[in-house]
OpenMM code with the backbone's topology and positions (N, CA, C; nanometers):
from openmm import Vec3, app, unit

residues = "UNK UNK UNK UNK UNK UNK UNK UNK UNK UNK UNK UNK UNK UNK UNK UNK UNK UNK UNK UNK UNK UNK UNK UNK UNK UNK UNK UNK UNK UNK UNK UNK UNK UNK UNK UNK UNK UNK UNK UNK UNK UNK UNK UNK UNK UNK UNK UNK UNK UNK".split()
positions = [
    Vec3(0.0852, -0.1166, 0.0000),
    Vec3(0.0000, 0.0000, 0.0000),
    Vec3(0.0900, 0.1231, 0.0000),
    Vec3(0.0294, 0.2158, -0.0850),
    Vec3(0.1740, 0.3384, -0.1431),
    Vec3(0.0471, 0.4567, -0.0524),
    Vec3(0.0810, 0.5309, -0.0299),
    Vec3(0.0140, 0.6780, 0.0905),
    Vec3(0.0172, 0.7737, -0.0505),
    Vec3(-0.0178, 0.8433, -0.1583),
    Vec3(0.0329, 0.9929, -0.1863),
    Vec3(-0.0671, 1.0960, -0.1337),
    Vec3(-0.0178, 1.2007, -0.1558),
    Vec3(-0.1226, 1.3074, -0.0859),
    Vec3(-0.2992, 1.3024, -0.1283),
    Vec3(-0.3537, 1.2268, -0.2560),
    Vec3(-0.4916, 1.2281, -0.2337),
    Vec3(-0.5245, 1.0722, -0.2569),
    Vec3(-0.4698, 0.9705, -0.2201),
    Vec3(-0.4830, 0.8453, -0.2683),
    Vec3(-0.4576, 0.7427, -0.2008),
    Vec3(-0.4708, 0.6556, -0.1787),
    Vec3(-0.4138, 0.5178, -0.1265),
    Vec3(-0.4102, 0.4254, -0.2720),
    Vec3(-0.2948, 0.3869, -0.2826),
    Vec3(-0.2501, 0.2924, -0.3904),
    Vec3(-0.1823, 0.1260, -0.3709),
    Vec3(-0.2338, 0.0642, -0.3991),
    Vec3(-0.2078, -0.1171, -0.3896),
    Vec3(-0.1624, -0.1558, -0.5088),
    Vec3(0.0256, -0.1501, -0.4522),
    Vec3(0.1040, -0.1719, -0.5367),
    Vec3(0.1339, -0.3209, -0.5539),
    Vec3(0.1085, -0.4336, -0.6739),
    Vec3(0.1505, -0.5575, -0.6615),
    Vec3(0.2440, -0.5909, -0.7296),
    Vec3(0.2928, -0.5508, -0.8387),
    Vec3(0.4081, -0.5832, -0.9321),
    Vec3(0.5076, -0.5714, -0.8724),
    Vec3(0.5919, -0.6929, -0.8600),
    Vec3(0.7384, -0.6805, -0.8482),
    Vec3(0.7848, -0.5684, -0.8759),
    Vec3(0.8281, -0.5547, -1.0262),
    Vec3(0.8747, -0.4053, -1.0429),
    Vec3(0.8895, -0.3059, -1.0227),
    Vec3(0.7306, -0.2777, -0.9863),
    Vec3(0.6662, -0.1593, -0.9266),
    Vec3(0.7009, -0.1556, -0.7476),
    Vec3(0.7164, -0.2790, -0.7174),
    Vec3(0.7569, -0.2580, -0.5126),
    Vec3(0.8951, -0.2480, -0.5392),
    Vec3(1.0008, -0.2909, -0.6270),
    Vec3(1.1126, -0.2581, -0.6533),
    Vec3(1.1617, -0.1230, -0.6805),
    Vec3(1.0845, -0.0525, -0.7595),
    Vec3(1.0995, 0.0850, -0.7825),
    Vec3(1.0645, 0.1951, -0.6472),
    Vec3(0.9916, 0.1144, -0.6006),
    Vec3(0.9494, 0.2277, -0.4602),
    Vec3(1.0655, 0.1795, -0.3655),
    Vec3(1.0919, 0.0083, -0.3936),
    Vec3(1.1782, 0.0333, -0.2834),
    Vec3(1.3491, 0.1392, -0.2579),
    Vec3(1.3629, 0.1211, -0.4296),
    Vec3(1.5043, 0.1965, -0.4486),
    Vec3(1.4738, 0.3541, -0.4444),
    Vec3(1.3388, 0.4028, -0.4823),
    Vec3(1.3344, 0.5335, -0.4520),
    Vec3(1.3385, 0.5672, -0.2616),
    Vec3(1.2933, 0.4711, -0.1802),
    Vec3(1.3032, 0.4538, -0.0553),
    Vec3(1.4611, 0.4442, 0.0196),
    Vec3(1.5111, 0.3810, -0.0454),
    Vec3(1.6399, 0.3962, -0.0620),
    Vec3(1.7338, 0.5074, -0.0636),
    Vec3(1.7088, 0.5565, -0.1730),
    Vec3(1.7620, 0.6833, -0.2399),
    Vec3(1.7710, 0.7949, -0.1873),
    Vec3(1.6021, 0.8072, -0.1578),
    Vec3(1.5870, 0.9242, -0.0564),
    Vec3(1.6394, 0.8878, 0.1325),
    Vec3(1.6552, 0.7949, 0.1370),
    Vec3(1.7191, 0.7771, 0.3080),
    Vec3(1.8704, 0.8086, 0.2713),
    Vec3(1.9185, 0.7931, 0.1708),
    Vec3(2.0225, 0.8066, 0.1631),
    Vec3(2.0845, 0.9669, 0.1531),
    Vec3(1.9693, 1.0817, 0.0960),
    Vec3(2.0269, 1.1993, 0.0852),
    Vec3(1.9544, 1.2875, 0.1895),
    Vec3(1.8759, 1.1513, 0.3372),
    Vec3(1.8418, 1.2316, 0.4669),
    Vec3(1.9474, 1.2962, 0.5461),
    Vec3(1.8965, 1.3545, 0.6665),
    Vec3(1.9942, 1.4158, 0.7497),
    Vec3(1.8946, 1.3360, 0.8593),
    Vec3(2.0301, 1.3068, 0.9775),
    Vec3(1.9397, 1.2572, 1.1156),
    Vec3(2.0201, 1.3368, 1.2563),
    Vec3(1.9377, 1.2999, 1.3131),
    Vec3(2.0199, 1.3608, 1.4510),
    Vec3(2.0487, 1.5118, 1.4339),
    Vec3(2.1944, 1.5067, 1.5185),
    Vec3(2.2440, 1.6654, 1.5424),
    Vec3(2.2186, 1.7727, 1.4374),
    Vec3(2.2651, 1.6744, 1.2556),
    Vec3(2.2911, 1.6962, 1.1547),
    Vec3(2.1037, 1.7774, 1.1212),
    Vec3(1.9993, 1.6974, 1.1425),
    Vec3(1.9121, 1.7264, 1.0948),
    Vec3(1.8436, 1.8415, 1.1676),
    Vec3(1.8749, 1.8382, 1.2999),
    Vec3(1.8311, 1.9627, 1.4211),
    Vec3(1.8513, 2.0865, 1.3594),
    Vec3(2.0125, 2.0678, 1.2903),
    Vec3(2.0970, 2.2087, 1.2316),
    Vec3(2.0035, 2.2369, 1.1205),
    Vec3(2.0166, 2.1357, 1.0393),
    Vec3(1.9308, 2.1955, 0.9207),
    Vec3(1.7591, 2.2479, 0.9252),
    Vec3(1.6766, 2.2224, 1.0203),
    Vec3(1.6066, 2.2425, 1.0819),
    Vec3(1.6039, 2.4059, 1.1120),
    Vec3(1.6762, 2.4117, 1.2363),
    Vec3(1.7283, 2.4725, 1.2990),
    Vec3(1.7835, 2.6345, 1.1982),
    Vec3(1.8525, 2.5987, 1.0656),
    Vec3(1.9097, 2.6924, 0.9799),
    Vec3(1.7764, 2.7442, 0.8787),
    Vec3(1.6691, 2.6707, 0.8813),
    Vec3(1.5843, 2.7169, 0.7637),
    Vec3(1.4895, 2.7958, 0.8289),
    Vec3(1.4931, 2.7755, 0.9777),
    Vec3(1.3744, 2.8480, 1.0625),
    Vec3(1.4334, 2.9963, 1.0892),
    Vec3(1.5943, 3.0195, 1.1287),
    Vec3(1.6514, 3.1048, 1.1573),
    Vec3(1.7759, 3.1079, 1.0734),
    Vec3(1.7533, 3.1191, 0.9266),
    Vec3(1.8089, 3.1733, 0.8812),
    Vec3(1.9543, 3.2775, 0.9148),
    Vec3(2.1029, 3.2496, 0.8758),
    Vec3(2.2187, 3.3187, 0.9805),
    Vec3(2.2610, 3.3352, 1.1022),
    Vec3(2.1815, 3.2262, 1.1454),
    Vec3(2.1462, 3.2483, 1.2870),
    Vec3(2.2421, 3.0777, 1.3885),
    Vec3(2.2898, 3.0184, 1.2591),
    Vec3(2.3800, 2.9300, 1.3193),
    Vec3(2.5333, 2.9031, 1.2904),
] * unit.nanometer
topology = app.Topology()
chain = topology.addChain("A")
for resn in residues:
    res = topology.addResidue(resn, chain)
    for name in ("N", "CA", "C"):
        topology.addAtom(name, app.Element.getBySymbol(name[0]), res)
């Protein structure tokens, strides 16, 4: 089951759970966590301010 903003979608194709999974992937990969993500957080709310 895929969430987008007006839908619920029931994904069954291989392919298709493959493709979400590497986009799942992809995007964890260009996250920020922790301290790292506080800052960036932190820099978009207060701008020069870190």
């Amino acid at each position: 089951m895929v969430e987008t903003l007006t839908a619920e979608t029931k994904v069954m194709q291989s392919r298709e759970l493959a493709q979400y999974a590497k986009a799942f992937t992809d995007l964890a990969g260009m996250a920020v966590y922790g301290d790292a993500a506080r800052a960036f957080v932190q820099a978009a709310i207060l701008p020069g301010h870190n």
